[in-house]
N, C-alpha and C positions, 0 to 999 in steps of 0.2 A: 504493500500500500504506500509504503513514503517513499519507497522508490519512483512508482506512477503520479505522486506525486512532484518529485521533484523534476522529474521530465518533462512535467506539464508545466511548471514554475517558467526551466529553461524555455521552453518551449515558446508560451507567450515573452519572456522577456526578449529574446531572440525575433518574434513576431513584431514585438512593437520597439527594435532596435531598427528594422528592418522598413518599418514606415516611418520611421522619424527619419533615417535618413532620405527616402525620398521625397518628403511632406516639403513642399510650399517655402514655410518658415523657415525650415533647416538650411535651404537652400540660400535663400537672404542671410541667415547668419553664418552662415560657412564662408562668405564676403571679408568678415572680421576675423582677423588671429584669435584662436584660442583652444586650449587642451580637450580633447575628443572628451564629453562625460561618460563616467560611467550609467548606469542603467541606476535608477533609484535615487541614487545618493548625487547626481550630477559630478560637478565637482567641488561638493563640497569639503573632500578630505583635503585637499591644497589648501582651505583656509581653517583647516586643523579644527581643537577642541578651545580656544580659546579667546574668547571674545575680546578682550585686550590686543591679544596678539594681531588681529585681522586684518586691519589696516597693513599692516609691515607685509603680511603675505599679499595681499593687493599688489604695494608697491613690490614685490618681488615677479608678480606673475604680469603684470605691465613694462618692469624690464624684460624680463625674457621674450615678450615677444614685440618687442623694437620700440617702445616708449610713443605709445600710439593707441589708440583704439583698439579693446577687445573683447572677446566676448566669453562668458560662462555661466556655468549650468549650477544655479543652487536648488537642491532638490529638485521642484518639477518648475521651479519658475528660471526664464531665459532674462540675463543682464548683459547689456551690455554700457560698458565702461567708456565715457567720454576723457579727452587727456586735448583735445583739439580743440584751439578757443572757436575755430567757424563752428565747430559743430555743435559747441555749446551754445552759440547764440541762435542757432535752427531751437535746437528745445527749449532755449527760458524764454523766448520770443515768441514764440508758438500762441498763436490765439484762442487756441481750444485745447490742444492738451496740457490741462492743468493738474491733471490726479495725479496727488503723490503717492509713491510706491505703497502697497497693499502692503506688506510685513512692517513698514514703519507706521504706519496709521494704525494698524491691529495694536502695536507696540504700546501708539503711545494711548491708546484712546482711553486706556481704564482710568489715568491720569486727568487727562485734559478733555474727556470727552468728546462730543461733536466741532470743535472750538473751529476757529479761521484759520488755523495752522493745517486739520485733517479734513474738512467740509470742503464740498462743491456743490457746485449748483447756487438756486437761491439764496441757497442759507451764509454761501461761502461771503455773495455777489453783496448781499443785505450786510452784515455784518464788517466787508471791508469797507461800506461805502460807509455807515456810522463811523469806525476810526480812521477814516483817511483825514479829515482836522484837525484832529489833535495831533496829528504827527503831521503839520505843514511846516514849510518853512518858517511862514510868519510865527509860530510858535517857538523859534529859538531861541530867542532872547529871555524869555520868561523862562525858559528849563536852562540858560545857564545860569541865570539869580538862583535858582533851586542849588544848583550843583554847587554853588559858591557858601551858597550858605551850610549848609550841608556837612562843605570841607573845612571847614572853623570845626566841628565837632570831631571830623576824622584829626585832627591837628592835635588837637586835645589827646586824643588815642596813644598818635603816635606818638608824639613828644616826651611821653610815659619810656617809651624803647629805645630813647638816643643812644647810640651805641651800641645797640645790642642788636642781634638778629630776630626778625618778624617774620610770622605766617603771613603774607599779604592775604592768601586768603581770607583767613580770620576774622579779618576788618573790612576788607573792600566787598566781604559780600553782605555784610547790616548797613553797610554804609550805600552800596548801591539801590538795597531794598528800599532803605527811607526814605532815600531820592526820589523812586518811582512809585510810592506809596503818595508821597506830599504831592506832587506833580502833577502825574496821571489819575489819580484816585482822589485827593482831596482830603486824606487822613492823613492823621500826621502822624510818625514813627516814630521808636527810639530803638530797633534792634541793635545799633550800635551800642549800648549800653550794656546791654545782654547777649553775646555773642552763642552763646548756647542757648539761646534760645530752642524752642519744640521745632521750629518752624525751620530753622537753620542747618539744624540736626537733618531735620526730616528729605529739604528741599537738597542737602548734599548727597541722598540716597538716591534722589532721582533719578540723574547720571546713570548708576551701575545697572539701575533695576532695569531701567527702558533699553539699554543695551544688552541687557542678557535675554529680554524677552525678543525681543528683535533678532539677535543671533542663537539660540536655542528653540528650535522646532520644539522642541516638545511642552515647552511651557503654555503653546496653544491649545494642549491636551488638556483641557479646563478639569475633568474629574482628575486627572493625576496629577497634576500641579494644584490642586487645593486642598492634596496632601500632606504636599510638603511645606518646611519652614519659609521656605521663598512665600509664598503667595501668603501668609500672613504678614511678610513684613510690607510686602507690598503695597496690604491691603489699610496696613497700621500707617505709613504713609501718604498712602493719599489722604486718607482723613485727617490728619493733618494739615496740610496745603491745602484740602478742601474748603475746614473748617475755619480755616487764617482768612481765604478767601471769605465766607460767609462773613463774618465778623466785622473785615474793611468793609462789604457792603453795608451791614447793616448800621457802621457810623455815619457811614455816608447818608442814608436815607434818613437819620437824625436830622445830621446839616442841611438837609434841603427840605425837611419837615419842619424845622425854625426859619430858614429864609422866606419860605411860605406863611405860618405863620405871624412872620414879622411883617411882612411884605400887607400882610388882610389886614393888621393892627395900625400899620400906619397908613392906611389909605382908606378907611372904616364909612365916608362920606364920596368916595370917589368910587369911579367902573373903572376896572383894573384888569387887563387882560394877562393873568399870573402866568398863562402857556408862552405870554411872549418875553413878560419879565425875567424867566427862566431859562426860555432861552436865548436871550441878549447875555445872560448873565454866563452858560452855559461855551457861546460865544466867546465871548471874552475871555475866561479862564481857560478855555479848550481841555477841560477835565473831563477826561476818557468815561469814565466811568458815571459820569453826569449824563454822557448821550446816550449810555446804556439804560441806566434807568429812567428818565424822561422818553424814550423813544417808546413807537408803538408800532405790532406787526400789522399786518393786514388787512385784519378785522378789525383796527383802533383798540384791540388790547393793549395792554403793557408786555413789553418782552419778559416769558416765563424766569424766574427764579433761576433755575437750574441750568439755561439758556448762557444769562449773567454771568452766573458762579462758571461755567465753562470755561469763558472768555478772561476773566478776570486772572481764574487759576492759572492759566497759560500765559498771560502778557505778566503778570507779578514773576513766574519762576522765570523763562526764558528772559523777559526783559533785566533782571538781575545780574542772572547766571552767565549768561554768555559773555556780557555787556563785563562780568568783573572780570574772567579769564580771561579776554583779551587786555584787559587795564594791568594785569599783573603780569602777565606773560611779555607784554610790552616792556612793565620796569625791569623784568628778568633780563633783557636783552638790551637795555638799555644799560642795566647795571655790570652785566658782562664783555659790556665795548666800550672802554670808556673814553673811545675817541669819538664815537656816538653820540654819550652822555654828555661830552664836551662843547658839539656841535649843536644839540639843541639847547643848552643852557648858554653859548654866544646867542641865538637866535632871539632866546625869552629877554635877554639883557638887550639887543634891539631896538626891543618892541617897549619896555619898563623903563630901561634905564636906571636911573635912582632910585623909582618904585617900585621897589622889587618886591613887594609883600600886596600890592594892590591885587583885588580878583580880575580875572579877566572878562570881559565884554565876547559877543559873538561878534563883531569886527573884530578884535583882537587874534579870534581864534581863526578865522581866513586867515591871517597874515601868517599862523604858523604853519608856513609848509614844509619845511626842513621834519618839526615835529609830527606831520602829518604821515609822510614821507615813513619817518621810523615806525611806526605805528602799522603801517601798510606793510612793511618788509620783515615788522613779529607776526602777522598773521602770515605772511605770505613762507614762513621759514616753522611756523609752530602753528599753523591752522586751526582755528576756533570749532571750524565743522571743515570736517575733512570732506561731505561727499553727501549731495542731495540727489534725490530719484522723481522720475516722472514715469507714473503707469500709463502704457497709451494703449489709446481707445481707438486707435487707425494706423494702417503704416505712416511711416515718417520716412519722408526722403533728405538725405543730406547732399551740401553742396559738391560736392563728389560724385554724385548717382546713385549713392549706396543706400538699403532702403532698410530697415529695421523694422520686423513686421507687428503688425496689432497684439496687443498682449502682453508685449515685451517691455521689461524694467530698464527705462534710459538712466544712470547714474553719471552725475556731473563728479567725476573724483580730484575736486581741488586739491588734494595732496600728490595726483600723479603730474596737473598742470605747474603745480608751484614747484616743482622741481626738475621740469622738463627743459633741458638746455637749449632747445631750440624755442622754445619763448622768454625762458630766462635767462641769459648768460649767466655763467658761471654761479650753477644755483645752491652750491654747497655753501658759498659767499653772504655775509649778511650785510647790505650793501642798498642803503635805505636812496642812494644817489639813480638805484634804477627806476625809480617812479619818479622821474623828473625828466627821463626820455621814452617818444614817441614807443605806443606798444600798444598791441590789439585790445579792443572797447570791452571784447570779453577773454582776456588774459588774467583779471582781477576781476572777478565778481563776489567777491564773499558774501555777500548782502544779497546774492540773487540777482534778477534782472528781469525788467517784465513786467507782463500781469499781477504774477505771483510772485514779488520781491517783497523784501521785509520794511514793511511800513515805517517801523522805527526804526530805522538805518539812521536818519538826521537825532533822532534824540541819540543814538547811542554815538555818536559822532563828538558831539557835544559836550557828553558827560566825561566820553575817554578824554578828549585834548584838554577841558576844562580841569579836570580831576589830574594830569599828568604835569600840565602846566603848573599847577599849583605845589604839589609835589615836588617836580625837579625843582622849583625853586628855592623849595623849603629843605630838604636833604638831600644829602652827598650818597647816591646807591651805591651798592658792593654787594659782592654775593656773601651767600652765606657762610662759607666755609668746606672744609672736607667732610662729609657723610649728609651734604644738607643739597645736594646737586638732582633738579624735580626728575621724577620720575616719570613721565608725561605716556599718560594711554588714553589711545585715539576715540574714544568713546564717542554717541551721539554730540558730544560736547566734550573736546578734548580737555583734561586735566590733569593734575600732576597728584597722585597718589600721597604722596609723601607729601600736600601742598606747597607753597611756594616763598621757600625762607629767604630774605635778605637783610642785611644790613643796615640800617639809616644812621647817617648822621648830619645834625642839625648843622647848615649852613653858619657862618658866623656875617 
């Protein structure tokens, strides 16, 4: 009997080894380099048992076959790998294929829900078109007053550590959260006070968890994974950040239940159109989470609760998280060249002069482009997000003739582009002078491009030059020393394990 069966096993695998090679699709992707899969498993044993590790195997299997486009088999689903800025700008420019890869959106959903980050359609189109003013330009100036003030209490922090070596982590991620808490949300913060805080703890779990779900098939086995200790800590998590999220809400709807109130109290003899006083007011401050709750769907309900709390939970972690790993990863690199460090602390002296302790304005921060420059060349040498996907829903053709057929997972691999010597010279080099010459529109896109680009690309602009400006001016970086050297794994959001120790010391 297990003989006839296993005959039958070969049998069919052999049968539908034997239509896959002459299917349609196969044929399209047999266009692109990459290792023959095996049956089942694709190839997934090339990118091993280690979800840290996978990134590194990527860039291993994009060298091998010529530092280019290619293609392979994760279990039953087909990727292929972009490394070419043309062909990146065919998919982020794309006007219809917008869906991001199914294994990432399964990942992150338990998290962040239906949110604008995993949503299409209606829901995506409604929900980007409420936060696209709060993240305009004309809103810069008022989120660098934020950042400024902000940095007087990170000051207070650091000033505690002169001399000594610091987790940047530690601080720059309560210190960014209050930022984006007073700003966008209209509650005011003090995680900085509380670095262990619940929510700190919790939000630093995020990272691991969404990456191992992401790269472990079987954690989508919902009855077997909810027996294990994983899927409680998970689940101990999210309520967490759920709950943090609830909470900012429901301050918020205090303050706009007093503005209202206050609003009928003084005008008790007068017609007062309060839809419009609110949103003049709502206007003015461009507080994200004011267009959430004053807005209404379709039917002139209010947008559901849980809607809210989606949108919220997602703009609070990622607007933080990401926004702080590039701020620290930048001082890391800043504090390890220190002809670098030298070059942008001439620039800030420029621009100051004697004032060297003044905050800076958003004309101040256009002028820094030297520090812009550094900033571009940590991500582009230590990459924030290594590598976005788009699931398509039609073939795609690239400017070459080459077609990737419907179904197939396109992945933009910014860490195979940012080290590809034929877009970057000499890309082992940290060398912030090459974003000052001519280079393809999408050679550098970190932020995406497109339809579907990250909205708060200008505030997190802002916060970084603001927040680093003020820094280099106030201490002297240095690394940390021997055994304190980051440990950096490529996670959905690259971070350094061992966080991120340096030095400060206080200018004189």
């Amino acid at each position: 009997m297990f003989f006839i069966l296993l005959v039958t096993a070969v049998a069919l695998l052999c049968t539908y080894e034997f239509m896959r090679r002459r299917s349609r699709n196969w044929k399209l992707l047999s266009q692109y380099p990459g290792d023959y899969p095996l049956p089942i498993v694709g190839n997934g044993f090339q990118l091993g048992f280690d979800a840290d590790d996978s990134s590194h195997k990527l860039m291993e299997i994009w060298k091998k076959h010529g530092r280019t486009n290619f293609r392979m088999t994760v279990g039953s689903e087909e990727w292929v790998l972009l490394s070419n800025p043309d062909d990146i700008a065919t998919i982020l420019n794309h006007p219809t294929e917008l869906g991001k890869q199914v294994e990432r959106n399964t990942a992150m959903a338990p998290f962040f829900g239906n949110s604008v980050s995993t949503s299409e359609g209606e829901r995506w189109k409604t929900i980007r078109k409420l936060m696209a003013p709060s993240f305009h330009f004309k809103t810069q100036e008022k989120r660098v007053e934020h950042v400024n003030k902000y940095c007087d209490s990170l000051f207070k922090v650091l000033d505690d550590h002169d001399g000594t070596v610091v987790d940047m982590y530690r601080y720059l991620r309560p210190y960014m959260f209050d930022i984006l808490c007073n700003s966008l949300m209209g509650v005011d913060s003090d995680l900085l006070s509380t670095p262990d805080h619940p929510y700190l703890k919790a939000s630093a779990k995020v990272v691991n968890i969404i990456t191992q779900n992401f790269f472990s098939y079987w954690r989508n086995i919902k009855f077997i994974f909810q027996l294990t200790p994983f899927y409680k800590e998970m689940t101990e998590t999210i309520k967490t950040i759920r709950d943090t999220s609830t909470v900012i809400i429901s301050e918020r709807k205090k303050e706009l239940k007093k503005i209202i109130d206050d609003t009928k109290n003084n005008n008790r003899n007068v017609d007062v159109d309060l839809e419009e006083i609110l949103g003049n007011k709502v206007s003015d401050d461009m507080c994200l989470l004011d267009k959430f709750l004053l807005s209404k769907i379709y039917n002139g309900e209010p947008l559901p609760e849980d809607m809210i709390n989606d949108e919220i939970t997602l703009v609070s972690w990622t607007g933080h998280y990401t926004t702080t790993m590039t701020m620290a990863h930048t001082l890391y690199c800043i504090a390890k060249y220190p002809e670098v460090q030298k070059r942008i602390l001439e620039e800030q002296k420029s621009i100051y002069n004697k004032d060297f302790t003044r905050k800076p304005t958003n004309t101040e921060l256009t002028d820094m482009k030297y520090l812009e420059a550094a900033i571009k060349e940590s991500i582009r040498t230590i990459p924030t997000v290594t590598k976005i996907g788009r699931q398509l829903k039609n073939d795609l053709e690239f400017k070459d003739g080459r077609k990737v057929p419907a179904d197939t997972t396109v992945v933009v691999f910014y860490e195979a582009v940012y080290q590809d010597p034929k877009t970057f010279h000499e890309p082992e080099k940290f060398n912030p002078d090459r974003f000052f010459e001519p280079m393809h529109n999408h050679a550098f896109v970190p932020f995406s491009a497109g339809p579907r680009n990250c909205l708060g690309f200008r505030f997190a602009w802002v916060a970084m030059k603001a927040t680093i400006s003020n820094i280099i001016r106030r201490y002297e970086l240095s690394l940390g020393g021997p055994g304190t050297e980051p440990q950096f794994a490529y996670r959905i959001v690259t971070e350094s394990k061992n966080g991120l120790q340096l030095r400060l010391k206080k200018r004189t």
